[in-house]
C-alpha positions in Angstrom: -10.9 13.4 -1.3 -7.8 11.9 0.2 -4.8 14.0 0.4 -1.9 13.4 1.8 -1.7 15.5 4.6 -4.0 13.0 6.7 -2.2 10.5 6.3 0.9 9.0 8.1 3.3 7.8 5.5 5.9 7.5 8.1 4.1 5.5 10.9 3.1 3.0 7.8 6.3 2.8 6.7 8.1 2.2 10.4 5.4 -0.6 10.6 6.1 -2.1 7.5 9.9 -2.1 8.3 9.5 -4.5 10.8 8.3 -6.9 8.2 11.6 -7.3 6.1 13.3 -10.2 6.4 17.0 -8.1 5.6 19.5 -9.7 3.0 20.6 -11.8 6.2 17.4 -13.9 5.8 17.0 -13.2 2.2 20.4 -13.5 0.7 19.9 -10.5 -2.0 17.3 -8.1 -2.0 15.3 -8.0 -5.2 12.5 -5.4 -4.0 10.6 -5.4 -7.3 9.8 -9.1 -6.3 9.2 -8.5 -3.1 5.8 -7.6 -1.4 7.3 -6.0 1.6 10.0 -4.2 -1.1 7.4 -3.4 -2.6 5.3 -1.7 -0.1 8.0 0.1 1.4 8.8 1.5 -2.8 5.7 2.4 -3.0 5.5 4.4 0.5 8.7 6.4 -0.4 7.0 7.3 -3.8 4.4 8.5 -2.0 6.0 10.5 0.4 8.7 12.0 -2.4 5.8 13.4 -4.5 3.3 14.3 -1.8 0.9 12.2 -3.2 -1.5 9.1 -2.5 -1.5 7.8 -5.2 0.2 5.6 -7.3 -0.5 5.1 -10.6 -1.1 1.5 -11.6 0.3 0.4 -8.3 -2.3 -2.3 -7.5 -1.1 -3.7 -11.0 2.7 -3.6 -10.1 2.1 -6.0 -7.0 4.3 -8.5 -7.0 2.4 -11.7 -7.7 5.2 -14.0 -7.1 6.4 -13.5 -3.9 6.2 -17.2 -1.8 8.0 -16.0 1.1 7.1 -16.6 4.4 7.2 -13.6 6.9 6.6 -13.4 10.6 2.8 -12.9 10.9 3.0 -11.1 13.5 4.5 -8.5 12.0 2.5 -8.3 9.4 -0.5 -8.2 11.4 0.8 -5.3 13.2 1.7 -3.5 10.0 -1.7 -4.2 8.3 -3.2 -3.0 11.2 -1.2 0.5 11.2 -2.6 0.5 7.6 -6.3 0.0 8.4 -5.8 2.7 10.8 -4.8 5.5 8.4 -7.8 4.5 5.4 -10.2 7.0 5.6 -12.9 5.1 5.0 -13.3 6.3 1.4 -16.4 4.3 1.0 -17.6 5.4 -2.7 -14.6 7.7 -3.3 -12.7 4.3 -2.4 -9.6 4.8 -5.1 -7.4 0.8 -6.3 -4.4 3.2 -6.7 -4.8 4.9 -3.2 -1.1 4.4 -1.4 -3.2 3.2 1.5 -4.8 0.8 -0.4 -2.0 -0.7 -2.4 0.2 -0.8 0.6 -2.7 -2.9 1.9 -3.1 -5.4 -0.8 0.7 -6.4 -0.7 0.5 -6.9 2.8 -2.7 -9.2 3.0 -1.0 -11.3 0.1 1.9 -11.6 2.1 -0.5 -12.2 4.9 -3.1 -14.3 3.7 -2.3 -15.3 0.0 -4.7 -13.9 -1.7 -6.1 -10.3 -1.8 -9.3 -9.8 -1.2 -12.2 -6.3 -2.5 -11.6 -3.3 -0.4 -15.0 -1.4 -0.6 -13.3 2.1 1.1 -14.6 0.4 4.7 -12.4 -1.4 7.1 -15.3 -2.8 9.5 -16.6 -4.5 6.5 -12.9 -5.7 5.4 -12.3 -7.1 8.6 -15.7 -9.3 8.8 -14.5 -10.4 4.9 -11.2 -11.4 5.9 -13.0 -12.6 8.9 -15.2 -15.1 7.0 -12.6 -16.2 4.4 -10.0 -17.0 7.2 -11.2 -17.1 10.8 -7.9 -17.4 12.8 -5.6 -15.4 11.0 -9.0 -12.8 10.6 -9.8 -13.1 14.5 -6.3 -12.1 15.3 -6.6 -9.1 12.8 -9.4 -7.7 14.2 -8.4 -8.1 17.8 -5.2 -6.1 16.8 -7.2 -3.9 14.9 -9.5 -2.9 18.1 -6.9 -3.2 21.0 -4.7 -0.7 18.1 -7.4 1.8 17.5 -7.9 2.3 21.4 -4.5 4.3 22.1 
């Protein structure tokens, strides 16, 4: 079981950061509509309670969200998410922080969200499939990432 003392909320959330597009490029900032916003509420939930989960996060994704952000930023801060799943495999848990942070940032990334079966390897050869440059980039930041 997951807890939330092995996992970096704050290295996430630094990552994630980097993503916004600030009220400069934005105009206002509506967070709730917002996938980025949205990750970085659901990251300071997380880290308020001490928990990793949110309850019916995965359902509170905003859908709507057309924006487009710098990909590679995104990248970057889907990678830094990758890195802190625990490979949950069977205990694999849709309202994990980890894994709701994950599906608003591959909808920002790729439009579409894809099944998260608790392993990144076979994420990253699904994403891989389903989108082969965006996918090849991934995992290339994904392995030169997980070598520091």
């Amino acid at each position: 079981m997951m807890t939330a003392r092995n996992v970096d909320l704050e290295k996430i959330q630094g990552a994630i950061d980097r993503c916004c597009k600030t009220v400069t490029e934005c105009g206002t900032c509506n967070k709730a509509h917002c996938l980025i916003g949205f990750a970085q509420t659901a990251l300071a939930y997380a880290r308020q309670k001490n928990t990793v989960r949110i309850p019916r996060g995965h359902e509170l994704i905003p859908q709507d969200d057309l924006r487009v952000y710098y990909q590679q930023d995104l990248i970057a801060a889907l990678v830094e998410v990758l890195l802190q799943c625990q490979d949950c495999r069977d205990n694999h848990e849709e309202e994990c922080v980890i894994n709701v942070t994950r599906r608003a940032l591959e909808l920002a990334l790729l439009g579409e969200n894809f099944d998260y079966e608790g392993s990144v390897s076979a994420y990253l050869m699904q994403v891989g499939r389903h989108n082969p440059d965006t996918g090849g980039r991934l995992l290339q930041a994904y392995q030169e990432r997980k070598k520091r």
